[in-house]
TORKOL-4160 file (C-alpha; in steps of 0.2 Angstrom, whole numbers, padded with zeros to 4 digits, m for minus):
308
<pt num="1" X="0013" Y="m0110" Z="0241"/>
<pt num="2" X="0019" Y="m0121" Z="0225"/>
<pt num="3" X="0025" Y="m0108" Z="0214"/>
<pt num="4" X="0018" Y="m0117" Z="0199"/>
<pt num="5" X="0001" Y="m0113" Z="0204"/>
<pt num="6" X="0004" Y="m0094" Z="0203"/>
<pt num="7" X="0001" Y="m0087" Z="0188"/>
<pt num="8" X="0010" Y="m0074" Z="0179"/>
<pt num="9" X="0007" Y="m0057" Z="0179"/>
<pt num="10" X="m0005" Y="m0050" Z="0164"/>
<pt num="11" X="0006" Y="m0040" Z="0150"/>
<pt num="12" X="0001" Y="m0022" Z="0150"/>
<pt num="13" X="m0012" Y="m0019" Z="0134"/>
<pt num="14" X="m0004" Y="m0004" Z="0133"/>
<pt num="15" X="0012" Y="m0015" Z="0130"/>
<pt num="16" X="0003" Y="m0026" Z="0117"/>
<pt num="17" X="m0004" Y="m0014" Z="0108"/>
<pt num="18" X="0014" Y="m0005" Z="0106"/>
<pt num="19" X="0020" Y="m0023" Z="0100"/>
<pt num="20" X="0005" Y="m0023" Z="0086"/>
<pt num="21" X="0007" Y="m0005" Z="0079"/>
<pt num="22" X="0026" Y="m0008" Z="0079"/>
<pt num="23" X="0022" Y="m0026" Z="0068"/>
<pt num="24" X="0009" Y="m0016" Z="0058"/>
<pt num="25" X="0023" Y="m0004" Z="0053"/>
<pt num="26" X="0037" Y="m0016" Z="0049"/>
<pt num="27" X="0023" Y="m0025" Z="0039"/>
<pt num="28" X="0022" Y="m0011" Z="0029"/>
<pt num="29" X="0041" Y="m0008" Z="0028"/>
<pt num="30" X="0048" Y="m0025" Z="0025"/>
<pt num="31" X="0042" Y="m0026" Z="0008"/>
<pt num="32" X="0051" Y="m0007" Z="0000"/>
<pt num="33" X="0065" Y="m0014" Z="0010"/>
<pt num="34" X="0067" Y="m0030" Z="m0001"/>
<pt num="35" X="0063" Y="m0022" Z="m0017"/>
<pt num="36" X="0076" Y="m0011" Z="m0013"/>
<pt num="37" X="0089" Y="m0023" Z="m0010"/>
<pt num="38" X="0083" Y="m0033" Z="m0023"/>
<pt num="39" X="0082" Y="m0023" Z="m0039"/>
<pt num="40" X="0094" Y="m0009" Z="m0032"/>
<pt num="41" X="0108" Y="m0016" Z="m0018"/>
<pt num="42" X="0112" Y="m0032" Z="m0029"/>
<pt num="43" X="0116" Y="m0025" Z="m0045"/>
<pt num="44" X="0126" Y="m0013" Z="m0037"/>
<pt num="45" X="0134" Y="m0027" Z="m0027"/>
<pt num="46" X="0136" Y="m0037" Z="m0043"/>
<pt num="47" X="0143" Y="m0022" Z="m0054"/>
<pt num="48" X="0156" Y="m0017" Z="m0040"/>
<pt num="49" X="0161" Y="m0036" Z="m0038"/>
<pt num="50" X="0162" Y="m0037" Z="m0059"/>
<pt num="51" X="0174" Y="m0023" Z="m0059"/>
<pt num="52" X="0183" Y="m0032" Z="m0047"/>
<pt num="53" X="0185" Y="m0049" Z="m0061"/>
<pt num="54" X="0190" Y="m0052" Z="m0076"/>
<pt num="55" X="0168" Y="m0055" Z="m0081"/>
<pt num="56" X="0169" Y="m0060" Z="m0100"/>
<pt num="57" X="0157" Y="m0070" Z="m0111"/>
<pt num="58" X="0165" Y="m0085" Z="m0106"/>
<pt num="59" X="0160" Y="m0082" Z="m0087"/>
<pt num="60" X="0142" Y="m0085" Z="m0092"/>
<pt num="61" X="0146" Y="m0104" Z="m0096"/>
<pt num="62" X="0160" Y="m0108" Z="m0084"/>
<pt num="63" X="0155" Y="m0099" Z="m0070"/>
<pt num="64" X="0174" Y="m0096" Z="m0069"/>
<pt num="65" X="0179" Y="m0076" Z="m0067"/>
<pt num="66" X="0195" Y="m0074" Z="m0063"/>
<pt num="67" X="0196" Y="m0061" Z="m0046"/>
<pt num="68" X="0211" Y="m0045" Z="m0055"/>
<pt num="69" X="0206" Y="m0035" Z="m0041"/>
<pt num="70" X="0211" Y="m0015" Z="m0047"/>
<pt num="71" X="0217" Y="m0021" Z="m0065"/>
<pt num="72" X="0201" Y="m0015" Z="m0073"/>
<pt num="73" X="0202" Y="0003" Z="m0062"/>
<pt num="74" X="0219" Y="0004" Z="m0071"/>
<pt num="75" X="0216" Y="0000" Z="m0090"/>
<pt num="76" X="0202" Y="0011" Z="m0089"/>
<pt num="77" X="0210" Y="0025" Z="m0080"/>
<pt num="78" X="0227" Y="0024" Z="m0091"/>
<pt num="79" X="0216" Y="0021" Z="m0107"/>
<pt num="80" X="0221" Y="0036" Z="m0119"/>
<pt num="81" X="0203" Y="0040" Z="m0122"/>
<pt num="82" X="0197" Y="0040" Z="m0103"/>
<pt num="83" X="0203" Y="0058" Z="m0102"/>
<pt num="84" X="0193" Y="0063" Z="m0118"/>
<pt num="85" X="0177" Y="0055" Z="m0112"/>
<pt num="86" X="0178" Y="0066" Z="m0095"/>
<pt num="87" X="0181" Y="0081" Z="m0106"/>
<pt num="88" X="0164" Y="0077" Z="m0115"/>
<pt num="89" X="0155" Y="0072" Z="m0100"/>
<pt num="90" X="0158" Y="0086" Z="m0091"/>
<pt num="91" X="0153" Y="0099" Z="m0107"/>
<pt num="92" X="0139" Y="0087" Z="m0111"/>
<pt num="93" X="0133" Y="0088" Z="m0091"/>
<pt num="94" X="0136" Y="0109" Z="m0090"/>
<pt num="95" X="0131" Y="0112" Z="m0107"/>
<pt num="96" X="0113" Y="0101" Z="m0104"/>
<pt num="97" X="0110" Y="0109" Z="m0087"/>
<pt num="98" X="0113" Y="0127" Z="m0088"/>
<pt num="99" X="0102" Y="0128" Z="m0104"/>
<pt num="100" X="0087" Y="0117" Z="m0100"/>
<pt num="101" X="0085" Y="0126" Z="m0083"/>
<pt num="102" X="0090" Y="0142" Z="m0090"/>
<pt num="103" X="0075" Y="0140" Z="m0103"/>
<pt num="104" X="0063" Y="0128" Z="m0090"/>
<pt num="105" X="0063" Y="0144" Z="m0078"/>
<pt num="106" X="0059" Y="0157" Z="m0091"/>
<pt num="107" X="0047" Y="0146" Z="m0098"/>
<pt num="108" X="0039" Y="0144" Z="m0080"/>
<pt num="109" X="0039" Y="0159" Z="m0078"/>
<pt num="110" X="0029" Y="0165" Z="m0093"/>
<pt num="111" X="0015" Y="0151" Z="m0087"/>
<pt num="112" X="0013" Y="0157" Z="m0074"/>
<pt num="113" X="0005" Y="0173" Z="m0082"/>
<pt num="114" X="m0014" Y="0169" Z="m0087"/>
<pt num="115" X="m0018" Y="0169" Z="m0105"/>
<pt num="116" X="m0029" Y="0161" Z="m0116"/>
<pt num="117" X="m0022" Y="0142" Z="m0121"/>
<pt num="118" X="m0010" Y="0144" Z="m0107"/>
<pt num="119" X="m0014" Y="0126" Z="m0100"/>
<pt num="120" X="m0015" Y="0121" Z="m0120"/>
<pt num="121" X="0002" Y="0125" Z="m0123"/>
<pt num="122" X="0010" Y="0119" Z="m0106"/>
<pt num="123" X="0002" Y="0100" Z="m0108"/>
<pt num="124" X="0008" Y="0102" Z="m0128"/>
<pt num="125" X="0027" Y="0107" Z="m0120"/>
<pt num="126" X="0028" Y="0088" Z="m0112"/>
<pt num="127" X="0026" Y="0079" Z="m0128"/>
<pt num="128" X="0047" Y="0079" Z="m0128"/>
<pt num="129" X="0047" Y="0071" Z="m0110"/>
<pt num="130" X="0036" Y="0057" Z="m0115"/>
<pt num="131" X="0041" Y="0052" Z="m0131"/>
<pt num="132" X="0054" Y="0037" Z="m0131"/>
<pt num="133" X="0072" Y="0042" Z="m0132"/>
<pt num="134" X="0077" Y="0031" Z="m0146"/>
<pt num="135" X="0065" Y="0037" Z="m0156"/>
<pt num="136" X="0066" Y="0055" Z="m0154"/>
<pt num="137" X="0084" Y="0054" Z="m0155"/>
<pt num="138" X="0082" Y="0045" Z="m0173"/>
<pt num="139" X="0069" Y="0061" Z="m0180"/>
<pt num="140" X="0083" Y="0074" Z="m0174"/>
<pt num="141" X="0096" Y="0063" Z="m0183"/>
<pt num="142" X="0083" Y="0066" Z="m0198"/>
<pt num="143" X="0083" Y="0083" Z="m0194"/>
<pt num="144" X="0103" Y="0085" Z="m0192"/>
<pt num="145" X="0106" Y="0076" Z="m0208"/>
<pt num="146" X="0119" Y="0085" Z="m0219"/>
<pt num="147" X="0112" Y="0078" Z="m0233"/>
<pt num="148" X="0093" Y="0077" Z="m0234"/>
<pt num="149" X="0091" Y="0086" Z="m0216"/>
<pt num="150" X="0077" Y="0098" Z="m0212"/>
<pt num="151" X="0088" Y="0109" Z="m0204"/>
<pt num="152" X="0099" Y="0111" Z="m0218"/>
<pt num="153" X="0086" Y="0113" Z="m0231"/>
<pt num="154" X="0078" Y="0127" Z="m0222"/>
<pt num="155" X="0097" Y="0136" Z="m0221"/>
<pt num="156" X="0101" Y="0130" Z="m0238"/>
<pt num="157" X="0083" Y="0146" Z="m0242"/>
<pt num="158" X="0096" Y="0158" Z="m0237"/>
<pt num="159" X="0111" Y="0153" Z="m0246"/>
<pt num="160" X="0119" Y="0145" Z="m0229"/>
<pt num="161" X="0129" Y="0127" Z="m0237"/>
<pt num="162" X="0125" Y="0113" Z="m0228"/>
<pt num="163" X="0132" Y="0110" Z="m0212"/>
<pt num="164" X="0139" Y="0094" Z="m0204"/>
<pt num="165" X="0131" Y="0093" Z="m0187"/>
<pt num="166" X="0133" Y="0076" Z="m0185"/>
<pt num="167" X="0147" Y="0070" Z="m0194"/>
<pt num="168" X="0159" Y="0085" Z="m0190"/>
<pt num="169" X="0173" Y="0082" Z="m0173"/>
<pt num="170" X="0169" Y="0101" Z="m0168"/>
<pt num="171" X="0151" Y="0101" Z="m0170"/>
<pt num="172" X="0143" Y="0085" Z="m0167"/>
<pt num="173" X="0145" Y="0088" Z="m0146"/>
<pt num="174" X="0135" Y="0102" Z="m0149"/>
<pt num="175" X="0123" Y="0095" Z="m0158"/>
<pt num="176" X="0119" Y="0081" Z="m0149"/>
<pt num="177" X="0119" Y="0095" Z="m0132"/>
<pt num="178" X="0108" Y="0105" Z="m0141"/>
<pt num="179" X="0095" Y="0088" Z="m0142"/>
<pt num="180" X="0099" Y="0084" Z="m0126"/>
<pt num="181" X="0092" Y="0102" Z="m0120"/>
<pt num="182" X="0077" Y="0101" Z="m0129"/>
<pt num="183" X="0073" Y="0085" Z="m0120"/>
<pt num="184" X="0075" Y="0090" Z="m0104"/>
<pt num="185" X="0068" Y="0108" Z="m0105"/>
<pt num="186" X="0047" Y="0100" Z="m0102"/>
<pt num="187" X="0054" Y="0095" Z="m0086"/>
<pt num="188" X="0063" Y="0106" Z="m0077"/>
<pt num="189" X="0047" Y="0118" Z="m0085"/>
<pt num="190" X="0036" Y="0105" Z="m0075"/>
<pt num="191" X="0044" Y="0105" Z="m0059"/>
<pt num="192" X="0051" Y="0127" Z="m0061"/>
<pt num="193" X="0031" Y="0129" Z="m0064"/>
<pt num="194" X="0024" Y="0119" Z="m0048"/>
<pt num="195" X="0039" Y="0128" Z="m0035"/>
<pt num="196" X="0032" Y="0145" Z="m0044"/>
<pt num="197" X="0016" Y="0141" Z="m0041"/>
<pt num="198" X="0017" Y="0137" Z="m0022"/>
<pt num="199" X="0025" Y="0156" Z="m0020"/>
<pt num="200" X="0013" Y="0166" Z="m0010"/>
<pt num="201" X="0003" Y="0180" Z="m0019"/>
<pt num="202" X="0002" Y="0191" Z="m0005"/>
<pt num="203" X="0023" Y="0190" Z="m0005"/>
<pt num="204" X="0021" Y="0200" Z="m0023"/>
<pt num="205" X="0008" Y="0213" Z="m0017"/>
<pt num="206" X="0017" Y="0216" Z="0000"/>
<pt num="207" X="0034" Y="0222" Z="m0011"/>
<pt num="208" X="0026" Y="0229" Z="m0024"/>
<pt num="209" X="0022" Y="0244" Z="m0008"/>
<pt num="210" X="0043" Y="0246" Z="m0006"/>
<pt num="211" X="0044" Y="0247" Z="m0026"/>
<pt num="212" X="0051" Y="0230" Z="m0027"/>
<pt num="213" X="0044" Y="0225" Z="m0046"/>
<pt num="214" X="0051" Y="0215" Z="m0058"/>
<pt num="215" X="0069" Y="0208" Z="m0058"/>
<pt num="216" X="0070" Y="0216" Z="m0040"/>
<pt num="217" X="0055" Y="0203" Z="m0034"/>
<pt num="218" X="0060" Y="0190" Z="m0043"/>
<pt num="219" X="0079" Y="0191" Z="m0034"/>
<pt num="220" X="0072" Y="0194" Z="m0016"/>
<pt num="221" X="0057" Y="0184" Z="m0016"/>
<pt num="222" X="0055" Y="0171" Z="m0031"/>
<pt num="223" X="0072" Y="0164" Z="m0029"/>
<pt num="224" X="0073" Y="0162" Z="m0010"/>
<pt num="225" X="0053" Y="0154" Z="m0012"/>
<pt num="226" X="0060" Y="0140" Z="m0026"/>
<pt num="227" X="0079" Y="0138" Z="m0021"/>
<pt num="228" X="0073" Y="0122" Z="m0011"/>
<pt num="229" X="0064" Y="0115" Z="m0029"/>
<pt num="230" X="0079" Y="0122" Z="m0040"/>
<pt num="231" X="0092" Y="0111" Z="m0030"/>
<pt num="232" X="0079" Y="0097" Z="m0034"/>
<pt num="233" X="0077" Y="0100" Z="m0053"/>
<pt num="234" X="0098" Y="0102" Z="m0055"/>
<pt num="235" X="0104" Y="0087" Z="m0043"/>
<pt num="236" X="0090" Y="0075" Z="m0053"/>
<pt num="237" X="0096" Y="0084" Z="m0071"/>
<pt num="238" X="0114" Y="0079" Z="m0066"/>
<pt num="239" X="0113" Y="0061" Z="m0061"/>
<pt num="240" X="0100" Y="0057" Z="m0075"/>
<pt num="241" X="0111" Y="0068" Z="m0089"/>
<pt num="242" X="0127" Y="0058" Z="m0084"/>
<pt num="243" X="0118" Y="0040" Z="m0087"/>
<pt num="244" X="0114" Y="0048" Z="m0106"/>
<pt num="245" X="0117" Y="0033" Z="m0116"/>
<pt num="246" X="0102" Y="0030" Z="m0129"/>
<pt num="247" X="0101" Y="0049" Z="m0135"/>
<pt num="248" X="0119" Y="0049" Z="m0143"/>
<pt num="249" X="0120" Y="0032" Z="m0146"/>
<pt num="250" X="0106" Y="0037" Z="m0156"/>
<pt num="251" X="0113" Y="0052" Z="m0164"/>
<pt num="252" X="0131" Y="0048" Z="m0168"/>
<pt num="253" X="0137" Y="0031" Z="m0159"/>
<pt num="254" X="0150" Y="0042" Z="m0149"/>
<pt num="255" X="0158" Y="0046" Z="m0165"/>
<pt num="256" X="0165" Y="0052" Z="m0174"/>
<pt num="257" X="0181" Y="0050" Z="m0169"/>
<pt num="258" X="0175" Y="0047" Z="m0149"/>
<pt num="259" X="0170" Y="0066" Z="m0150"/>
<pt num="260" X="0153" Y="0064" Z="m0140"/>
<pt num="261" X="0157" Y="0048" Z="m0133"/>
<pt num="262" X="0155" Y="0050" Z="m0113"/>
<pt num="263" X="0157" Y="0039" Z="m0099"/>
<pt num="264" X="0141" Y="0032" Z="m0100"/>
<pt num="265" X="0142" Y="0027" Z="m0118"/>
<pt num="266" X="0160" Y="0020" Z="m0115"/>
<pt num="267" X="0154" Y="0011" Z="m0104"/>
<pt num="268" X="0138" Y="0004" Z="m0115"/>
<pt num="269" X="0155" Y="0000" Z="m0128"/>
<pt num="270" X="0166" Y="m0008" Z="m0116"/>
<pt num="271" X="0150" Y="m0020" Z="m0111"/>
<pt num="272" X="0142" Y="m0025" Z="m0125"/>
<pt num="273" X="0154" Y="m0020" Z="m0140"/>
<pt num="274" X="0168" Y="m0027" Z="m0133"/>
<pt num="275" X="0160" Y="m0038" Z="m0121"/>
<pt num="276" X="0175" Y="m0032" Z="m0109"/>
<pt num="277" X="0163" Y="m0033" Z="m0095"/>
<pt num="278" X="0174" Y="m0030" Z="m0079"/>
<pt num="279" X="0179" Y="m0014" Z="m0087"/>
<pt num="280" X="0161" Y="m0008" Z="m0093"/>
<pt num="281" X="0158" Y="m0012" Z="m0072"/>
<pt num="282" X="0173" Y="0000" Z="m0067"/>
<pt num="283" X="0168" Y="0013" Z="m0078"/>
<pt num="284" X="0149" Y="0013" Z="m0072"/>
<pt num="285" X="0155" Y="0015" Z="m0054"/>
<pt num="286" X="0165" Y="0029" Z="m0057"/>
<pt num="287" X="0149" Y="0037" Z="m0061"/>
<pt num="288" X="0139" Y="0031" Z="m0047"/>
<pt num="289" X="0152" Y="0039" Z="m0039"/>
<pt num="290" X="0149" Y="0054" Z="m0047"/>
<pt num="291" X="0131" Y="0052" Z="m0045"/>
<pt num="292" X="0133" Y="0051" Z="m0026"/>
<pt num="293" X="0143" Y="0065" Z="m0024"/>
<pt num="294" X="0129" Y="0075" Z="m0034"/>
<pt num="295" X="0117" Y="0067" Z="m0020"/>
<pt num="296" X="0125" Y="0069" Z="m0004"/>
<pt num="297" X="0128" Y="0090" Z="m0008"/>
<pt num="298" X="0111" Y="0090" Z="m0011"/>
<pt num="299" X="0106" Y="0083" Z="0005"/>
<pt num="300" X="0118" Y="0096" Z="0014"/>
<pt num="301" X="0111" Y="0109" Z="0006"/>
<pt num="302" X="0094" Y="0103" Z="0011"/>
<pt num="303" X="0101" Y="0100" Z="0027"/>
<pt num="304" X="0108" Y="0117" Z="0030"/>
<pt num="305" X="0093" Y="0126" Z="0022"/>
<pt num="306" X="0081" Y="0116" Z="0034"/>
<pt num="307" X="0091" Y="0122" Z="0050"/>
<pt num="308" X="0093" Y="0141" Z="0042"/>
């Protein structure tokens, strides 16, 4: 019999129907995974290439950048004031975190106690997290004013002189901490008071049989129920408090004399001050870097918590 005249076998439906649900899927898929490289793998690709380049505002009507390879690692990391900007990164970062999730935790906590206007006062607490940051940062620099400041004229009731929060080397990293806290306290509030919220009520009743009240349930129960949403609200409170750049830019400009100027804001400076792009592109991946690191320990903890 010709072999031509036989006809092939049928494909499974099973088969096709595998095919069409797998299609379905990447349909769905192909589209984050564009906007994803798009908006997020290119600029990185781009910043890490510029860092790489000696970019200036020559480069965007030439075309030309010359390739220096680590030249712009090595300025930055031998510049006098790189070491002074980690110092202040670092307190800016510990200082910001510890406080705003010190205060967001007792504050969710007290919300979660029922009280008349409770729901009032929690929607009123986010007005910080949704204002914009250049603007709130130019009412607290109306505040911190030495001169005409709010602040200042309230101390000057008691006799207190006024004080330089902004314009003063030793001061002016606290100050701009201090804003940096208050903006940051609605949401790890938010996030503290949806984690508590989740914890089962019947946890409470079954501990308050052994005597265990108080600090004593809050230590063996509350933290344990939360630590996952706690490692969530620190990790996202690091990565997005190192990128601070519009709140002190704000405040002070990363003065005076470079006493709040961090990472971030040198790296705003070295771009767009001094136009020495390759070395505003070195400094911004040494806090992706950063950032990363941040990321992956959250993910082994996660990790490690899931197979516990």
């Amino acid at each position: 019999m010709d072999d031509r005249l036989v006809s092939p076998p049928p494909v499974p439906r099973r088969r096709r129907r595998g095919w069409g649900a797998s299609l379905a899927r990447w349909m769905f898929v192909i589209p984050a995974i564009l906007f994803v490289l798009i908006f997020f793998g290119y600029p990185v690709v781009k910043n890490v290439t510029m860092s790489l380049q000696n970019y200036t505002t020559a480069t965007f009507y030439t075309g030309e950048a010359p390739w220096v390879g680590f030249a712009n690692y090595v300025s930055v990391v031998t510049n006098s004031l790189f070491s002074t900007t980690v110092v202040n990164t670092a307190l800016f970062t510990i200082g910001s975190i510890a406080l705003q999730f010190v205060i967001g935790l007792a504050l969710a906590l007290f919300f979660t106690r029922q009280f008349p206007l409770g729901g009032f006062l929690r929607s009123m607490l986010l007005l910080p997290w949704l204002l914009p940051l250049i603007a709130s940062s130019a009412v607290w620099k109306w505040i911190l004013d030495q001169d005409s400041g709010a602040l200042n004229q309230f101390l000057g009731l008691f006799g207190i002189q006024p004080v330089p929060w902004l314009v003063s080397p030793s001061l002016a990293l606290v100050a701009v901490i201090g804003v940096n806290i208050w903006l940051g306290i609605p949401f790890n509030t938010t996030i503290l008071y949806s984690g508590l919220q989740a914890v089962p009520e019947e946890l409470y009743e079954a501990a308050s049989l052994d005597g265990a009240v108080g600090w004593r349930a809050f230590w063996h129960i509350t933290w344990p129920s939360i630590r996952s949403v706690v490692s969530v609200v620190i990790v996202l409170g690091v990565v997005y408090t190192l990128k601070a750049v519009d709140i002190i830019l704000g405040l002070t400009g990363g003065g005076p004399a470079n006493s709040t100027q961090t990472l971030a804001t040198w790296a705003y400076q070295k771009s767009f001050v001094e136009f020495a792009f390759g070395q505003g592109a070195a400094i911004s991946n040494v806090l992706i870097v950063v950032s990363l690191v941040f990321a992956f320990v959250y993910l082994y903890l996660s990790r490690k918590e899931v197979d516990e």
